[in-house]
N, C-alpha and C positions, 0 to 999 in steps of 0.2 A: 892790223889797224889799231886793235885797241892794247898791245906793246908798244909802238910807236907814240898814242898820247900818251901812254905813263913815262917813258923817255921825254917825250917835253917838259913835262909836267912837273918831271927830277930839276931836270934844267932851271927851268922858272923860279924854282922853290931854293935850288941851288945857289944859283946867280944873287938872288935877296938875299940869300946867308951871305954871301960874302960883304954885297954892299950894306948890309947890316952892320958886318963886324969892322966895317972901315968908318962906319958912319960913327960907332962906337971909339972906335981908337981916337977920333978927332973930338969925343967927345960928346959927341951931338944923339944922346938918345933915345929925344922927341923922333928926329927924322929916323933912327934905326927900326923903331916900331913901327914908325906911317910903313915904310919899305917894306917889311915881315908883311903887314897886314894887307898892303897892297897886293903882295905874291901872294898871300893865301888866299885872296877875293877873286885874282884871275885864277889860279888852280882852280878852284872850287865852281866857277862859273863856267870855264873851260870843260871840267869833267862832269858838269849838269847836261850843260847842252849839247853832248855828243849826238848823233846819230839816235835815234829809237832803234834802229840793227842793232845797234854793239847795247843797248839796254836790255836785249831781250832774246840775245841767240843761244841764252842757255847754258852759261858760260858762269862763273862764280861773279859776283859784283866786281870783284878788287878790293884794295883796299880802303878805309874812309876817308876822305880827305876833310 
């Protein structure tokens, strides 16, 4: 379970780099930052509110987001 949200969580964070770097190529690096910021506020809220099991089955954190 808790491989599978760090797989999304790649994705999410992934996905914003790209549209980052597009948003940059156009020039736009107001929007590239909102986008970064955006992906890192759902990751981060994402991997807050998992489950209390996977907080606490004794298992190492992961890593910080």
């Amino acid at each position: 379970m808790e491989e599978q949200l760090y797989k999304d969580l790649y994705h999410t964070i992934f996905n914003a780099a790209t549209d980052a770097i597009r948003a940059l190529d156009r020039g736009e690096a107001a929007n590239a930052a909102s986008i970064l910021i955006r992906a890192q506020q759902e990751a981060e809220e994402r991997y807050l509110s998992r489950p209390e099991q996977e907080k606490s089955d004794g298992s190492p954190a992961g890593p910080s987001l």
